[in-house]
ROGUPA-899103 format. One record per residue: x, y, z of N, C-alpha, C in turn; residue in one letter. Coordinates in steps of 0.1 Angstrom, whole numbers, plus 5000, padded with zeros to 4 digits. Atoms other than C-alpha are relative to their C-alpha. Example, Ala and Ser with C-alpha at 12.3 -4.5 7.8 and 13.67 -1.06 7.14 Angstrom:
<sites>
500949885000512349555078500950125000A
499149895000513749895071499250115008S
</sites>
This chain:
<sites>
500849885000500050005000500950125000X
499449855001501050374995499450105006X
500749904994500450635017500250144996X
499949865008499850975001499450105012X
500649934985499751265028500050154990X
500349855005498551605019500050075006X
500049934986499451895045498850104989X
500749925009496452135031499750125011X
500349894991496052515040499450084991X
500849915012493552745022500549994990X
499950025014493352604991499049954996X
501350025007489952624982499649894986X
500050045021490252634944501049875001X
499450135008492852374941500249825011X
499850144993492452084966499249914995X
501050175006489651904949500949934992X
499150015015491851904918501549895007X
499550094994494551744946499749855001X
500750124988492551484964499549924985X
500150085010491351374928501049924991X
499350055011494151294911500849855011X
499650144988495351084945498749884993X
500950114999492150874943499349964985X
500350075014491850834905501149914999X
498750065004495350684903499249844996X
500650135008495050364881500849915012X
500050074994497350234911499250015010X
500849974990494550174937500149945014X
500150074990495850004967501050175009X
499749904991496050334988499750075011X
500949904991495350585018500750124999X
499949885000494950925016499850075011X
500149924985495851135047499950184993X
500549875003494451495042500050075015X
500149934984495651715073500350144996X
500449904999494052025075501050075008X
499549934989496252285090499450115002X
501149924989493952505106499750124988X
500349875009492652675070498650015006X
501049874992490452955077498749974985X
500750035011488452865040499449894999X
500850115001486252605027500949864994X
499150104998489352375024499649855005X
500650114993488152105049498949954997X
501350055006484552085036500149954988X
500250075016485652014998500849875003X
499450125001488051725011499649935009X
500750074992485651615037498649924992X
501350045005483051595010500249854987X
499450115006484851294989499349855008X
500150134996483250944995500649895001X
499450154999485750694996500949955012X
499450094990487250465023501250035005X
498650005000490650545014500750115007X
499849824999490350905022500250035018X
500249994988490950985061500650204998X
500149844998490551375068500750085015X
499549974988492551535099500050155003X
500049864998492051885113501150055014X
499349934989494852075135500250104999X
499849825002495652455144501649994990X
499149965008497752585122501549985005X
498950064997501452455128501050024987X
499549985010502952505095500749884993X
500250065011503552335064501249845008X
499350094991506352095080499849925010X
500550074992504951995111498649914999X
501150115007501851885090500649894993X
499750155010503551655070501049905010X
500050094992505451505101499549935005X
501250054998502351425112499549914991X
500450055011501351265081500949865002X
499750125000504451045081500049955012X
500750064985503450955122499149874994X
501550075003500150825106500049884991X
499950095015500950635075500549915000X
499850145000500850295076500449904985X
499650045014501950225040501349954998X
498350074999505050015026500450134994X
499749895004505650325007499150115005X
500349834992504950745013500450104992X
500249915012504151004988499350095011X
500549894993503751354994499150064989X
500649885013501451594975499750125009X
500549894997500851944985498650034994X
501149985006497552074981499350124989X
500249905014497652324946501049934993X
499650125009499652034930498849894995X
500950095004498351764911501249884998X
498950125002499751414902499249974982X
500450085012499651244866499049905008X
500350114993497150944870501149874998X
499150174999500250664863500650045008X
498649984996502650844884500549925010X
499550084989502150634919500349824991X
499350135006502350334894501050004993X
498750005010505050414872501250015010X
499350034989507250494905499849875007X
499650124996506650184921500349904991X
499450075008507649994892501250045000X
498449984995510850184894500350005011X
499050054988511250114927500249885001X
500150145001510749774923501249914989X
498950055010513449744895501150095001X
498549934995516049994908500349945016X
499250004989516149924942499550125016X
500349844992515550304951499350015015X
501049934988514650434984499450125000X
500849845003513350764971500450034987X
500449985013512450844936499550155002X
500249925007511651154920500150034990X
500449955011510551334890499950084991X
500249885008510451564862498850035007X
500949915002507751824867499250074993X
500549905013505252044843499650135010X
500449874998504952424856498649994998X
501649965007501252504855499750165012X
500449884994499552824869498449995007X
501450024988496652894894498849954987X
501250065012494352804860500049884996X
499750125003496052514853500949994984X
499249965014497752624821501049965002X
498450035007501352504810500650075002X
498849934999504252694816500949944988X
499250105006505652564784500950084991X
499249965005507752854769501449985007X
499050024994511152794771501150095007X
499349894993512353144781499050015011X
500849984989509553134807501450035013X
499049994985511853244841500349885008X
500150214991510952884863500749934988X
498950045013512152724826501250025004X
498549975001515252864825500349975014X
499849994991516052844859499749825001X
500350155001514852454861501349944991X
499050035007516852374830501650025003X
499349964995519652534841500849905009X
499450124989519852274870500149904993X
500050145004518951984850501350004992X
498750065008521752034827501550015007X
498850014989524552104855500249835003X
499950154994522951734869500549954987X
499750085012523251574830501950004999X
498650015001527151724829500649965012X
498550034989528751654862499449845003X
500250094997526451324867500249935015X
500450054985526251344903499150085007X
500950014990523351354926500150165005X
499649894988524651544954500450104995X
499349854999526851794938498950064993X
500749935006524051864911499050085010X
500949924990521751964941500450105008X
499149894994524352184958499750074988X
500549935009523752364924498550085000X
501649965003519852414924499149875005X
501150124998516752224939499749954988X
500650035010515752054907498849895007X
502050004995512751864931499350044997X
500649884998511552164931499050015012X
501149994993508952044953499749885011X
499850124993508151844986498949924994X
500750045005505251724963500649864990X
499150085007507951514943500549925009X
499750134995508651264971499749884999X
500850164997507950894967501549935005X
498950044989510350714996499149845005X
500750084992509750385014500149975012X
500749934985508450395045501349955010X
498350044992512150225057500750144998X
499149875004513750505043499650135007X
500849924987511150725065500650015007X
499950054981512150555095501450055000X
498549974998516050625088500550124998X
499449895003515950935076499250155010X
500749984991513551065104499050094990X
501149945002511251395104500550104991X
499249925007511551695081499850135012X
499149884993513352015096498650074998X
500849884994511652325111500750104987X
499749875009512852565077498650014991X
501649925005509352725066500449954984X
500349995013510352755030501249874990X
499150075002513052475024500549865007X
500050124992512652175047500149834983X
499450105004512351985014501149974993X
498350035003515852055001500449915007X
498350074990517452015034499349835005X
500850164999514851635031501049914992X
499750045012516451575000501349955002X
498849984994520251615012500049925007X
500250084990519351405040499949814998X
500550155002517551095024501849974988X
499050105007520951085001501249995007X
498950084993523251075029499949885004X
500250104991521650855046499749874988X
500050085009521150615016500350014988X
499249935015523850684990499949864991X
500250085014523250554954498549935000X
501350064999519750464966499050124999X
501149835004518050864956500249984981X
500150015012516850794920499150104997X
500349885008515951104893499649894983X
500950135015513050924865500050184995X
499849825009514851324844498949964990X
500749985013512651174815498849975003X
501849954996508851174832500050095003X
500849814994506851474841499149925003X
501550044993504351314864499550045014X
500749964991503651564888499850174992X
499949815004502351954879500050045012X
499349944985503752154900499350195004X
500649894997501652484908500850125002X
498649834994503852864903498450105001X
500749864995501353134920500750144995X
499549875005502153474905500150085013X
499749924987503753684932500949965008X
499050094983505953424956501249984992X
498750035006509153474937500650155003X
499549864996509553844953499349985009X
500149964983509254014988500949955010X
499250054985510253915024500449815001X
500250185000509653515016500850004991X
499050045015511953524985501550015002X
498849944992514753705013500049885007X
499950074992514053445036500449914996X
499450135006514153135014501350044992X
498650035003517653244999500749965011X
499149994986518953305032500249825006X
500350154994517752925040500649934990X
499150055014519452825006501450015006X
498350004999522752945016500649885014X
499750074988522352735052500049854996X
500250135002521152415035501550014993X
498650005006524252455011501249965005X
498549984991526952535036500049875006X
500550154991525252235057501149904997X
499950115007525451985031501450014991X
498549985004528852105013500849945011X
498450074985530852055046499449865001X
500050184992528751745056500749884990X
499550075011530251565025501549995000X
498849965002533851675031500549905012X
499650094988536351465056500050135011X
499649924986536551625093500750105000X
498949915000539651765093500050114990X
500149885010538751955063499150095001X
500949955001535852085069499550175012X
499549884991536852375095500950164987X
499749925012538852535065499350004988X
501149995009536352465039498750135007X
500949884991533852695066500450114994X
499349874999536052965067500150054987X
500449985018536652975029498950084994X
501949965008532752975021499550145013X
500949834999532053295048500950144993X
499849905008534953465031499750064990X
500449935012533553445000498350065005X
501349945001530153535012500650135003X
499749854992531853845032500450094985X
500049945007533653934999499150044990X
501349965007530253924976499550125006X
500349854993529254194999500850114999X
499449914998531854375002499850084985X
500450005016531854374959498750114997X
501449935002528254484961500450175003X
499649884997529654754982500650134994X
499249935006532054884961499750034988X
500849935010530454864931498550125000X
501149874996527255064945500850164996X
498949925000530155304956500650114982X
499449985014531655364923499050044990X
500649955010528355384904499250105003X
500449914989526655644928500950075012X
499349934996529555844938499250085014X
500649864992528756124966500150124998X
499849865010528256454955500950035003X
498849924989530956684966499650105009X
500049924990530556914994499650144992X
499549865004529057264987500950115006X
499149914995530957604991500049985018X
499949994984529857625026499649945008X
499650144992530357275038501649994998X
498949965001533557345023501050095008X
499949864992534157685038500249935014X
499950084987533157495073501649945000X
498950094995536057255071500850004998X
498849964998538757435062499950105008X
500049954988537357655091500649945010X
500150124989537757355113501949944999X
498550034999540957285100501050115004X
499449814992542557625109500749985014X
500149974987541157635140501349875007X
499350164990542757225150501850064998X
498649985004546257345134500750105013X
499449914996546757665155499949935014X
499850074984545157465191501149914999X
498950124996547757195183499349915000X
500550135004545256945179499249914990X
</sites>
């Protein structure tokens, strides 16, 4: 059986579209865990109103996106454990096409290509689109250096904690996901391949999950935050890969260069926004001032 957990928070419009694509799957030996985190919308009612057996509905106060889906894997009694967020969708083969590749790789955690779609459900399918480029971008780093880990030190190409399928061993070893609001499933991702190297398989040639971009969450204070959480998962997972003794000077390295990117910023600002010069009688002043210090002696 496969347990598919859904953390769901005000997502009116797109959770039916969720919870449907779980319980159409052509594979049907499943339970669907739907835990409400304390939306304020008619969220709870559209995935309470579904008839089937398989469906179990859970309501708690708001806790955030992370500690919902810990919960989820608490609950889930499945040989395997799929995540979906709730303004995602799944292909219907996807939970079967992944357990056949788990079944013939080995894999303790699979993932997937993705298709961009928008709050309407449209395609994201130009290739200068921004998410494009930026997606691509990683995948072809992964295609030329042909590893895993480092490719991910490059860019999330996940993209999403919606792209998990793990088995529920691999749960148990790799524990709960981290307290980081906006990147718990990087620093998941990082995690499930230390702890089971050569066992994190990438199926680059399916797209069997659409992956929901909201217009607006790629700027503001959350766009500050999740880099800032980028640079920690990074640093993390860079050193954790390195021997012991190295990884004290590998540190120090990586805050110089962050200090000097700043500093850079600095200097170029500097340089392209000079300071005006002083007028006459700020001028005037401070060769006053100088006068005066020369004749006191000080």
């Amino acid at each position: 059986m496969i347990s598919v957990i859904i953390p769901a928070y005000n997502h009116e419009k797109f959770i039916g579209k969720a919870v449907e694509s779980v319980l159409d799957q052509t594979y049907r030996d499943i339970e669907l865990l739907v835990i409400d985190d304390g939306s304020t919308d008619n969220t709870g009612s559209i995935a309470k109103g579904y008839d089937d057996s398989r469906l179990t509905y859970l309501y708690q106060e708001n806790q955030d996106a992370f500690n919902t889906i810990n919960r989820g894997l608490d609950l889930a009694s499945g040989e395997y454990i799929a995540i979906l967020n709730s303004d995602d969708i799944y292909t219907l083969d996807r939970l079967d096409r992944l357990v056949q590749a788990q079944k013939q790789t080995g894999a303790q955690c699979l993932f997937t290509d993705v298709v961009p779609i928008s709050d309407d459900g449209d395609e994201f399918d130009d290739p200068g689109f921004g998410w494009n480029i930026w997606h691509q971008k990683n995948r072809n780093f992964y295609f030329s250096c042909g590893d895993l880990y480092t490719a991910f030190l490059k860019g999330n190409f996940l993209v999403t904690t919606s792209n998990f399928f793990m088995t529920a061993e691999a749960v148990r070893k790799t524990g709960h996901f981290c307290s980081l609001r906006y990147l718990h499933d990087y620093d998941y991702i990082f995690r499930m391949m230390l702890a089971h190297p050569q066992q994190v398989h990438y199926l680059d040639n399916d797209k069997l999950l659409y992956y929901r971009i909201h217009p607006g969450n790629t700027l503001g204070k959350g766009a500050i935050i999740g880099r800032e959480q980028d640079q920690q998962v990074i640093r993390k997972y860079t050193l954790a890969r390195l021997p012991e003794e190295t990884q004290k000077i590998a540190d120090a390295g990586l805050d110089r260069l962050i200090e000097l990117e700043h500093e850079l910023l600095e200097v170029r600002s500097a340089m392209e926004n000079p300071a005006p010069a002083p007028g006459l009688k700020a001028q005037s002043t401070m060769l006053f001032k100088s006068i005066i210090k020369r004749i006191s002696g000080n």
